[in-house]
Structure formats: C-alpha cells, structure tokens
C-alpha positions in Angstrom: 71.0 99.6 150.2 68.4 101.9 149.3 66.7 102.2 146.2 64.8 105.8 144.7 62.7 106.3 141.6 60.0 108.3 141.5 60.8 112.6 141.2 64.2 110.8 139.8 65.5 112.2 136.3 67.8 111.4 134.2 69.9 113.9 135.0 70.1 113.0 138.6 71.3 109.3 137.4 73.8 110.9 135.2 75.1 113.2 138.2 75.7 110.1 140.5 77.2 108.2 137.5 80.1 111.3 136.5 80.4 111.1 140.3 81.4 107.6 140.4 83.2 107.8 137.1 85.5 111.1 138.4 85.3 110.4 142.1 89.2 110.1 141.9 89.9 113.4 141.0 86.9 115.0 142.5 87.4 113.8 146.3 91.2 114.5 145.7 91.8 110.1 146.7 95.5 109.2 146.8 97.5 106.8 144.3 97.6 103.9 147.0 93.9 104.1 147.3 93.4 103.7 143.5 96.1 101.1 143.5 94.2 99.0 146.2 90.8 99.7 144.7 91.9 98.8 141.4 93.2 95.3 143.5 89.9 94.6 144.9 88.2 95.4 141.7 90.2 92.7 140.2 89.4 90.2 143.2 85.6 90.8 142.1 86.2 90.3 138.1 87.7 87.2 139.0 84.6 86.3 141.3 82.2 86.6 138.9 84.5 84.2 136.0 84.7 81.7 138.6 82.1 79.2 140.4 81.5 81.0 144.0 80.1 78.3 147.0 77.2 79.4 148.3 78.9 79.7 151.4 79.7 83.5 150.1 75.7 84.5 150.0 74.9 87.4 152.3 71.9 88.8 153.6 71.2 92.0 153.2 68.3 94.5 154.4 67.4 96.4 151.3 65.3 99.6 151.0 62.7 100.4 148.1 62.4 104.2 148.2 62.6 105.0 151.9 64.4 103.6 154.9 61.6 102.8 156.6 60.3 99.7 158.0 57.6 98.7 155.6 60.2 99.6 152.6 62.5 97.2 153.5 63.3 93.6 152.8 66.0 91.0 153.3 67.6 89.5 150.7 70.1 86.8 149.5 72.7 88.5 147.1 76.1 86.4 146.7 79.1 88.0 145.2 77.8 87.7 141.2 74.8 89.4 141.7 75.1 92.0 139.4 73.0 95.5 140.7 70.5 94.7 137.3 69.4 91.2 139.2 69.5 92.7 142.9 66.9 95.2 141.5 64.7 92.8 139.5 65.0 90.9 142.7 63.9 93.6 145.5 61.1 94.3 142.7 59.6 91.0 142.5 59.7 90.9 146.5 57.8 94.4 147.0 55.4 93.9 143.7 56.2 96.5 142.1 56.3 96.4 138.1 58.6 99.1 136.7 57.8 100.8 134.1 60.0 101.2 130.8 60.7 104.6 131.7 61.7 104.5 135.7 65.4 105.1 136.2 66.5 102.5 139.2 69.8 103.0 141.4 71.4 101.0 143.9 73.5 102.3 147.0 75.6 100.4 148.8 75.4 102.3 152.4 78.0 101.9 155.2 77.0 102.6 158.7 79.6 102.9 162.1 81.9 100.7 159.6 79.3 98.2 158.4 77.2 97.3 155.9 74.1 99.3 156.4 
C-alpha cells in the first residue's frame, strides 16, 4: 500500500477519485462483476457494524512515498480500519506531521495475485 504527497495536487486526487467513482463505465466491467462487487461491498458494511475478533487483523507492509526499503513499515490494520486511521497510523510510525494542506492517498496494490 503506498502512500504519495508531496508534487501531489488537488487535481491529481480528484483524477483518481472520478476514476474510482466511473471505473465501471470507463474499464467497460461487466454486470456480474458489479453484482459481485456490490456483494462484497455489503460483506464489508456489515464488518464494520459488527464486533470483528481480532483474529481478522492483518499485517501489512505499507509504503510512505516510495517503495523502498527505508519507506516502509508493517502494520496491524483489521477489517474496520478506515483509510483516514491507516494513514494517521503509518504517520505516527514514520514521524511525519502533515500539514493542513497535504492531500494523502492510499493504494491498495496487488502483486502475482497477492496483497502487495
């Protein structure tokens, strides 16, 4: 999961953000995609209005700008994290204080099939 701020404007966030929001009509994705998406989607909404074991925690490498070495950092994240606390989180870790104006984004990355 890497993380970029720095050179990043607003109207880079809003161009990942339309992507997201139009992705089904943009990448052309077929009705029993949406159908299951919209499934898991409602799997995850029920997550987070439930009590979750800690037996669903995960650790994850995360990246702070770069994936490089010395920009990464492992981290618990269970399945109500929200991306606002993941990032607060990773923050805390590297000691870096944002300021009011940075623009943060999270990216979930999959590698050869896995979480990457």
């Amino acid at each position: 999961m890497p993380f970029q701020t720095k050179g990043q404007t607003s109207e880079e966030v809003n161009v990942i953000e339309d992507l997201i929001i139009n992705h089904v009509h943009l990448f052309d994705v077929h009705e029993d995609q949406v159908k299951q998406m919209d499934i898991e989607n409602s799997f995850i909404t029920k997550w987070k209005d439930t009590q979750v074991s800690q037996a669903g925690d995960m650790l994850v490498e995360v990246y702070v700008e770069r994936k490089e070495p010395d920009c990464s950092a492992i981290i618990k994240v269970s399945p109500m994290m929200e991306a606002g606390e993941l990032t607060s989180d990773i923050l805390g870790i590297k000691n870096i204080t944002p300021h009011q104006d940075d623009k943060w984004a999270a990216f979930e990355v999959i590698e050869n099939g896995e979480l990457g």
